[in-house]
N, C-alpha and C positions, 0 to 999 in steps of 0.2 A: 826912573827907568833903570834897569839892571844891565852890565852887561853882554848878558846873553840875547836882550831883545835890541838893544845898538848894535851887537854882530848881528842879527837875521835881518835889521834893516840896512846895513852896508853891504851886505853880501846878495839882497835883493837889489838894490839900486847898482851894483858893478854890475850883477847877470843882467838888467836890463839895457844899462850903458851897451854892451857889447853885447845883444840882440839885435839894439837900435845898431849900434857900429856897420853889425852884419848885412840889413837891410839896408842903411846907405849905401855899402860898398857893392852888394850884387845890383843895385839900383844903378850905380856908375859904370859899370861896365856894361851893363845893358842899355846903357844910356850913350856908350859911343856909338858911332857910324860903323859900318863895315869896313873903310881903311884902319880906322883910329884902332877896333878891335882887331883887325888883322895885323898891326903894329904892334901892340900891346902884346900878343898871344905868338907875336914871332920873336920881338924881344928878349922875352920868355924860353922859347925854343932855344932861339941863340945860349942864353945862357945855361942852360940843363946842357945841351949838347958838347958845351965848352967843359962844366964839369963831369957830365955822365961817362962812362969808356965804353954807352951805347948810343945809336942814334936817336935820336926822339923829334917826331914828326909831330906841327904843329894840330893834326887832328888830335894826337895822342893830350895833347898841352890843353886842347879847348874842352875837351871832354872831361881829362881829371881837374880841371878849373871849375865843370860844371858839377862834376859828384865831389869835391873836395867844400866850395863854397856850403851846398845848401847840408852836407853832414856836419860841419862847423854851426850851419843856423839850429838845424836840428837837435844838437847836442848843446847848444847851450838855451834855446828853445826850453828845453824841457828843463834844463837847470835854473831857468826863470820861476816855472811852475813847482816847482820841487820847492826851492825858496820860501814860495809864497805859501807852501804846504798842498795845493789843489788836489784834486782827485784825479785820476786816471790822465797820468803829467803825459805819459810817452802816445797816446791817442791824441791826448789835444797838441801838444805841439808836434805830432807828424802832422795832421790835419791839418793845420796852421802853414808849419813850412811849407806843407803841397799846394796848398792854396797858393801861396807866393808865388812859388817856382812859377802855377798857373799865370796869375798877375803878370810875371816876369817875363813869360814867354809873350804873352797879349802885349806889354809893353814893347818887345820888340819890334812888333807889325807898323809902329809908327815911326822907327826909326830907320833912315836912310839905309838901304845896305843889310839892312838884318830882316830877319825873318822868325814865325811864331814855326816851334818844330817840335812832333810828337816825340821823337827822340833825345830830344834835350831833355824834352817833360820827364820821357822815365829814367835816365840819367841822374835827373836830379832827385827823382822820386829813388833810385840805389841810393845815393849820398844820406837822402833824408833816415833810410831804413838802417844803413851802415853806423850813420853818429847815434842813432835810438841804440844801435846795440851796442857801439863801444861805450857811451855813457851807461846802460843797465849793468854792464859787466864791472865797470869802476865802482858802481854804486853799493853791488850786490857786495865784489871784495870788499870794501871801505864796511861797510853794515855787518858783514862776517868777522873784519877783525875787531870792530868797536866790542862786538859780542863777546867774543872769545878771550878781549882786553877787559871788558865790564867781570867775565864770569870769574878769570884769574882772581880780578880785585879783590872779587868779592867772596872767595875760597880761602888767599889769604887774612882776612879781617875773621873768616871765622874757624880759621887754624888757631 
């Protein structure tokens, strides 16, 4: 086995680690009660408000918790897929992420205090659309300097 094929399997198995990571942690939060998450998401509050020099309301806190989480799944979602080489990475893991979000919100209905809510849904469906484009725009840079690193190289060698 070559080096280049141990880096595509270490770097497949970290993106999947922290897919899975991802999935656990939106799973645990959706997984407390409505005190517990009202604690957790005031907590929160408290602290942003202690460092921001503006106010910040725990609606504002539960919302960018919910477009920050699934843009995080989404962007590394697709960096799973990329990895693996797939075809059409940023469809299948939006697709994927939204399904969860869906999941996530269904999982709510059976917990104490929480509720399934259309608005969370596309909340998380911005986050999911937001990490698809900061990931394409890294990608695209990263692909454009490799290019323009490769073309240099190889202008020199036949200087």
């Amino acid at each position: 086995m070559n080096n280049k094929s141990v880096f595509k399997k270490i770097y497949f198995a970290i993106s999947l680690i922290i897919v899975l990571a991802l999935f656990i942690l939106i799973f645990c939060l959706s997984h407390e009660n409505g005190e517990e998450s009202t604690e957790t998401s005031g907590w929160f509050t408290d602290l942003l408000n202690f460092i921001l020099p503006f106010p910040v309301t725990e609606s504002i806190v539960r919302t960018l918790a919910h477009f920050s989480e699934f843009a995080c799944l989404s962007f590394f979602m697709n960096n799973l897929f990329v990895a693996k080489k797939e075809k059409l990475c940023p469809v299948i893991a939006c697709a994927l992420s939204f399904a969860y979000a869906i999941t996530d919100e269904i999982h709510q209905i059976f917990v104490p205090g929480r509720a399934c809510q259309l608005q969370d849904m596309l909340i998380d469906l911005a986050g999911i659309v937001s990490g698809m484009a900061v990931y394409s725009v890294i990608y695209i840079v990263i692909k454009k300097l490799k290019f323009q690193n490769d073309t240099r190289f190889k202008l020199k060698i036949e200087s």
